[in-house]
N, C-alpha and C positions, 0 to 999 in steps of 0.2 A: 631871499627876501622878496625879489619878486613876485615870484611864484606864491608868496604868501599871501600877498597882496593881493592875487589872482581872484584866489581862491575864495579871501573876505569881498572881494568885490561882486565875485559872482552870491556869495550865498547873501550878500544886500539883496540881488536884483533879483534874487529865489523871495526872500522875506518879502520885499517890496510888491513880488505877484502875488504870493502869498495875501498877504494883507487885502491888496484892492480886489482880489475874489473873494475875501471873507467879507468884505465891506458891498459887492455889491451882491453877494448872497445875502447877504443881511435885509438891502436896497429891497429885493426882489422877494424875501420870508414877508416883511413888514407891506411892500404892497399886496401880496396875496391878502394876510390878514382882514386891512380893509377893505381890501376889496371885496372879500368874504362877508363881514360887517354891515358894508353896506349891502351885501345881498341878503344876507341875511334879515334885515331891517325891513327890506321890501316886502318879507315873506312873513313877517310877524304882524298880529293879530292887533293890526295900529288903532283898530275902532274903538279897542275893549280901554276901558277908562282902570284907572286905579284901582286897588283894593276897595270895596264898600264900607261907608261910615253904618258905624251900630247904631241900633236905635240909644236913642239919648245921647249921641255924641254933640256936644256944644254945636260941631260945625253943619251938621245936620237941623240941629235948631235955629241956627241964623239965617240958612239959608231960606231968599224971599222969590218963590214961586209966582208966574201971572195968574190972578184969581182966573178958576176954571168958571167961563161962560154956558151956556145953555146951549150958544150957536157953534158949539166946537165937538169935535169927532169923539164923541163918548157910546160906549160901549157900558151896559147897565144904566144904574137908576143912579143921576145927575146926584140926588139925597145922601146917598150912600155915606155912612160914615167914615170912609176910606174910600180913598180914588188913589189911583195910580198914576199919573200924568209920566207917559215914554216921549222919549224923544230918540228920533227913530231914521236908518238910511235907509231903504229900499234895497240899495246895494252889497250892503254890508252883512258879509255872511253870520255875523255874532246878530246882528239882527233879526235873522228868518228865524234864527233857531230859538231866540227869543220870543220872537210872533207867536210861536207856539206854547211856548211857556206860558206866556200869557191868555192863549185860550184856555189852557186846561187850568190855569187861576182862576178865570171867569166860571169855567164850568164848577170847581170848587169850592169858590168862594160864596156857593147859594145866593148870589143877587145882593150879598152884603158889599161889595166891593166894584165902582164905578173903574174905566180906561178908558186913560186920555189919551189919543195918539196927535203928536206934537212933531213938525216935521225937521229933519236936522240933516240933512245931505249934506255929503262932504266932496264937494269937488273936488279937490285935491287927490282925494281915491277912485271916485266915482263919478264919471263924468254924466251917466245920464242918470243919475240921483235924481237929480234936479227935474228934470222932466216929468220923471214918474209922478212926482211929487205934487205937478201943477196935473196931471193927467187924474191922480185922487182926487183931486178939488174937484176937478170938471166933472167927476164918475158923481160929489158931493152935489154935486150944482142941478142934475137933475133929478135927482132921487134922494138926496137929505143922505143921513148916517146908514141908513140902511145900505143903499148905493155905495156909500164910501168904506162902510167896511165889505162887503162882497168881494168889489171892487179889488182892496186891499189886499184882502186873504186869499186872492185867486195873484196874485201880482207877484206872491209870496213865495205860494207854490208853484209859480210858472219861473221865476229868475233862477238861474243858477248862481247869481251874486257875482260879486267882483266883476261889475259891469258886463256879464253875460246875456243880459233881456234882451232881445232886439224889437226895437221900438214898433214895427209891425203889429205886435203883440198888444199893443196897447188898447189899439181898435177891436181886436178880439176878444177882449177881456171884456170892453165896454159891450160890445154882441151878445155874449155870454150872459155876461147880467141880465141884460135887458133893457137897455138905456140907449137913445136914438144916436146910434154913431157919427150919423153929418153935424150932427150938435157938437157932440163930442171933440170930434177932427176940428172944427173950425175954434172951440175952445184952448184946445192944445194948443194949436196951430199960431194962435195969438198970443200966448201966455198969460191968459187973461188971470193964472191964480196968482202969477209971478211973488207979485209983492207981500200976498198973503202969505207961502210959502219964505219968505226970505225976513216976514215979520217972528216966524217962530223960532227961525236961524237966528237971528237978533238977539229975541229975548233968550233964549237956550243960554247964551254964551253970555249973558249977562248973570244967567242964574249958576253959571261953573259948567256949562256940558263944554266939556272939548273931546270926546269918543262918546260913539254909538254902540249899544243903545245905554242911554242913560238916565234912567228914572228915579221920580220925587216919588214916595209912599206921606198920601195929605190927610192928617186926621179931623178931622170938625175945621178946613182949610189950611190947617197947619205942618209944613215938614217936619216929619218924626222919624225916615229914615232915607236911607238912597240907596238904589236899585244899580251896580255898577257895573257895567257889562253886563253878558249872557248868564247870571246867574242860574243853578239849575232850578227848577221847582219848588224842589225839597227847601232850600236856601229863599227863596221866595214866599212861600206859605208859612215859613217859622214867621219873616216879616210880619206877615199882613195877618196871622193869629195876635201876634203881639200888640200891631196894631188898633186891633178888632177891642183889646179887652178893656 
């Protein structure tokens, strides 16, 4: 009977380790997980907004855009029956690849079709968003649209994204254009566009942008569709025909 007794005592103190290694195997599956999770989260493509609303979707229609001004970074003829108003990081690799997209829309679209570029940095991901951002103004401040989109498209092609520019580059971009660098430097330097750039961050988030890049397609000033993320081309030009007609 003792001996029985032993024997149940020992195969408790078996089950008993038993258990507390299945439990902290368990501990140990469940933090890999998130921990996985969470890396995984860092590495997905946090800019790219939601699926796109169709053209004619109700929420496409309510949505109330800031009337596009004269004095704002357009690209085409201001008239245009369609504008494109982006709103755009600098940093943001769905961005650059966008930037492109949206050239060869321009080039496409035969002068029918005005862009807006609207500034939306995200701190959060991109710490020198923000700079590049007041660094466009300042490229804008002495040379008007022309200056700023140069500026822009060379900014584009020079980042590697996910805060790769190194801000050295900024001055050489304004060189390259052709725009008086000590002007430049000392605009930067102050952040003279600050407020400008943080008034578009404003309104953005008031109009729904929470990821870049994310654009309003405006017909006769009206939103008739939204541009969600890096859509390709192809997805972009069915828009803006539909638009168009």
């Amino acid at each position: 009977m003792e001996n029985e007794e032993k024997i149940e005592h020992i195969h408790h103190i078996k089950k008993s380790t038993i258990n507390q290694s299945q439990i902290a195997g368990a501990i140990i599956v469940a933090g890999l997980i998130i921990a996985g999770a969470i890396l995984l989260k860092g590495q997905q493509p946090t800019q790219q907004v939601p699926a796109a609303v169709n053209n004619g979707n109700p929420t496409a229609q309510n949505v109330q855009v800031r009337a596009v001004k004269a004095d704002e970074h357009i690209a085409g003829n201001l008239n245009a029956k369609v504008v494109i108003v982006e709103y755009s990081d600098t940093e943001c690799p769905f961005c650059k690849m966008f930037h492109n997209t949206m050239n060869q829309v321009m080039t496409q679209s035969s002068g029918k079709v005005a862009w807006v570029y609207r500034h939306y940095p995200i701190a959060q991901l991109h710490s020198k968003a923000f700079n590049e951002s007041v660094a466009m103004e300042c490229a804008w401040e002495q040379g008007g649209n022309d200056s700023f989109w140069k500026f822009t498209n060379e900014l584009f092609v020079r980042t590697g994204s996910n805060n790769t520019l190194d801000p050295l580059e900024l001055p050489k971009i304004a060189t390259s254009i052709g725009i008086n660098v000590d002007t430049f430097n000392t605009c930067l330097s102050t952040q003279k566009y600050a407020d400008k750039v943080r008034a578009d961050m404003a309104d953005g988030t008031k109009e729904g942008v929470n990821g870049t890049p994310h654009s309003f397609i405006l017909k006769n000033g009206k939103v008739v569709d939204v541009i969600a993320g890096a859509e390709p081309i192809e997805s972009v030009m069915q828009k803006v025909n539909a638009a168009l007609k």
